[in-house]
N, C-alpha and C positions, 0 to 999 in steps of 0.2 A: 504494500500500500504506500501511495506518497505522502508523506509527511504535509502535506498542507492541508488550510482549512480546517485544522482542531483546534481543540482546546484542553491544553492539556496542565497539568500539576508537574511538576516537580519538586522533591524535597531535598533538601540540601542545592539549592538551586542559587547560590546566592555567590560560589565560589568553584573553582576547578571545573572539572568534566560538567558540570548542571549548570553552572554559568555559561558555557562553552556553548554549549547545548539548546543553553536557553536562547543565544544569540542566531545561533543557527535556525532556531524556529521562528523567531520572530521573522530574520528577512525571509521567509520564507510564506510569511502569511497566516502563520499562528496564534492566536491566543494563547499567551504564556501566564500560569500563575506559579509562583514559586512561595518556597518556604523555608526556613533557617531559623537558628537559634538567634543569633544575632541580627538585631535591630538594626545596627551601623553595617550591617553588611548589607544586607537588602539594602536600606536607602541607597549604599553608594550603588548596589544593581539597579538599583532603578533611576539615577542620577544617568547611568551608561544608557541603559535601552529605557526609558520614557512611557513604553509601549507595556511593559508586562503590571503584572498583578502582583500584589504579596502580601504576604500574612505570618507574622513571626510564630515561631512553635520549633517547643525540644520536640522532635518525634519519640523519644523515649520517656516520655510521661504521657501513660495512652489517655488523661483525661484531655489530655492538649490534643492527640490526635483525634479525639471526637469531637470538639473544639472547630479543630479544623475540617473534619468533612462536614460539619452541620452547616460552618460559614460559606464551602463551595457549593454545599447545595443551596441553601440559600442566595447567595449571589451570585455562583455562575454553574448555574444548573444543565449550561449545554457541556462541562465537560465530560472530554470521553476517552481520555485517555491519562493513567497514573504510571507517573515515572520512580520510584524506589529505586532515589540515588543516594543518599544519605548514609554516609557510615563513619566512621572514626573509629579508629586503632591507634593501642600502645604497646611501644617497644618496651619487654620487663623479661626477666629472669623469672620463671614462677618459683622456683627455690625459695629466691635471695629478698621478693621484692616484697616488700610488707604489705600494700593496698592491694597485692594481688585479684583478692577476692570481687574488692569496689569496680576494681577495672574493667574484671569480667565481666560481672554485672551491669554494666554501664553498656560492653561494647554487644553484649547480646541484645540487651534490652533496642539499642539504636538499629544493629547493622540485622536484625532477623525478626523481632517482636514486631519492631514499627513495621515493617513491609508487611507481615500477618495481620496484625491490624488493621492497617491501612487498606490492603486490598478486603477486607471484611467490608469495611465502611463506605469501601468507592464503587466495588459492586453495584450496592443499588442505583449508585449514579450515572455509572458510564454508561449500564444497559441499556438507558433511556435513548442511549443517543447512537448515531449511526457510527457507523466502523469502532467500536471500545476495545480500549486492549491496555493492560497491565505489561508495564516493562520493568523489569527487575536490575537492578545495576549489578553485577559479581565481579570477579577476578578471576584470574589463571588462579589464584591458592587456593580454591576450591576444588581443584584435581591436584595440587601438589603442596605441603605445608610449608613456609618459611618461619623454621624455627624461633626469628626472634619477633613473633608476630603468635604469640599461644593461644589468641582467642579468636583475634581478624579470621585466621583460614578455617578455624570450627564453624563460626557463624556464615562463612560464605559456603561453604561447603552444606549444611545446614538448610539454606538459603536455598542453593541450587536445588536438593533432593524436597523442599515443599515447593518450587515452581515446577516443580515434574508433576506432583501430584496434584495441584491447582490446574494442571493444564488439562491433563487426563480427565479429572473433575468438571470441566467445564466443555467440554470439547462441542457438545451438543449445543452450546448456549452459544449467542453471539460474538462474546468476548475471547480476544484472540491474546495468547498468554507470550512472552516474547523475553529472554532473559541475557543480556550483555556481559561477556567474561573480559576484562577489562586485561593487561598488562602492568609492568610498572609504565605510567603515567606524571608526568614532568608538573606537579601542580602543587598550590598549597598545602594538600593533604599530608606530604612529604617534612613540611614544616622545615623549609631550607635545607633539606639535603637529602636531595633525590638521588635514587640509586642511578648509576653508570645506565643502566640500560634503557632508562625512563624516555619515551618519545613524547615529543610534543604534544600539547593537548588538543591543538588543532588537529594532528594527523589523526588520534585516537578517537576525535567525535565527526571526522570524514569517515573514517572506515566503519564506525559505528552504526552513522547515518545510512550508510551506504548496503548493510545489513540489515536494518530496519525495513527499509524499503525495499525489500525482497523477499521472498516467501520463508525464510529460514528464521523456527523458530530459536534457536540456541544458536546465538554471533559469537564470533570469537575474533577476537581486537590483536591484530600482531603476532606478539611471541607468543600469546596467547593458544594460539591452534598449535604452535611444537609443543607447550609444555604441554597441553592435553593429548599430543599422540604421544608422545615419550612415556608419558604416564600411563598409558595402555598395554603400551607395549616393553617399557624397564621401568616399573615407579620405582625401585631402589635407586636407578639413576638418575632417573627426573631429580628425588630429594636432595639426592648428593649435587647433583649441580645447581636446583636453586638455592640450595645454603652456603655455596660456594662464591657467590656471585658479589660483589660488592655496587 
């Protein structure tokens, strides 16, 4: 399907790949509403593109995300399409690291809750509307772990195996379920210091797009489609090389 003429959500839409993304739909003729925790982030997104929508919200406090789909139905009841970009990850030794447990809980609650959630609640919105379809954001660590990452590739991995069964789930209904394995990507999320192999953000929401808009439900972005055959075919060596990797 071609990306224009929707209206669609995005959350964590405010910075990296969702901001990226969000630009890309707008020239393109979309209705963008996006979401973030930060207040100062959105306004300066919406200082750049003029054009989109926004509504602050932790997606991991689900009274905020029913918050927020009450307010899209409410004020923009033709959307028909929910983007589940929003994730955040800590680098931590689980030994060594005292908040261990907080961290965990923080990064399931954002990078797998909020998406369940959330596609619960947009459900009954997008259906209403013509072409609806749920797109999940993931990673290659969801077929391969990067050790100093102990909760990020749980919850994406996680992530992957309920947008299997969300899809299977829905198959008969008109909502088309679509899920992005992303690569290392060159963006804030990184928090200044992107890994050696991180491509541009631009290139990763070209080839994204470019996915989107073709019948293929599970994209895979880059290096992203090696580590998932390698992983098929040697995971002992998939792991040993992406822990290798600087």
């Amino acid at each position: 399907m071609e990306l224009k003429n929707n209206s669609v959500l995005i959350t964590g839409g405010s910075s990296g790949i969702g901001l990226e993304f969000t630009k890309w739909l707008v020239q393109k003729k979309n209705k963008v509403i996006i979401c973030s925790r930060s207040f100062e982030k959105l306004q300066e997104a919406k200082r750049e593109i003029p054009e989109i929508y926004f509504f602050q919200c932790d997606v991991s406090e689900i009274d905020q995300c029913t918050k927020l789909a009450e307010w899209v139905k409410d004020e923009h009841p033709d959307c028909n399409i929910l983007v589940n970009n929003a994730a955040i990850v800590h680098t931590s030794n689980f030994y060594h690291e005292e908040e261990v447990l907080t961290q965990a809980r923080k990064e399931i609650e954002t990078n797998l809750f909020a998406p369940i959630a959330l596609s619960k609640f947009f459900i009954p919105i997008i259906e209403q509307n013509p072409n609806p379809q749920i797109i999940n954001i993931s990673s290659g660590l969801a077929y391969v772990p990067r050790a100093s990452y102990p909760f990020y590739n749980a919850t994406k991995a996680a992530l992957h195996s309920f947008t299997q069964t969300l899809r299977i789930q829905l198959q008969r209904s008109t909502i088309a379920v679509k899920e992005v394995f992303l690569p290392a990507v060159d963006t804030p999320w990184h928090k200044g210091n992107p890994p050696k192999i991180a491509i541009p953000v631009k290139q990763a929401v070209h080839e994204m797009v470019n996915g989107l808009e073709g019948e293929k439900e599970e994209i895979r972005v880059g290096k992203a489609k090696l580590i998932y055959r390698i992983s098929r075919i040697a995971p002992q060596f998939a792991i040993s090389k992406i822990n290798s990797l600087k």
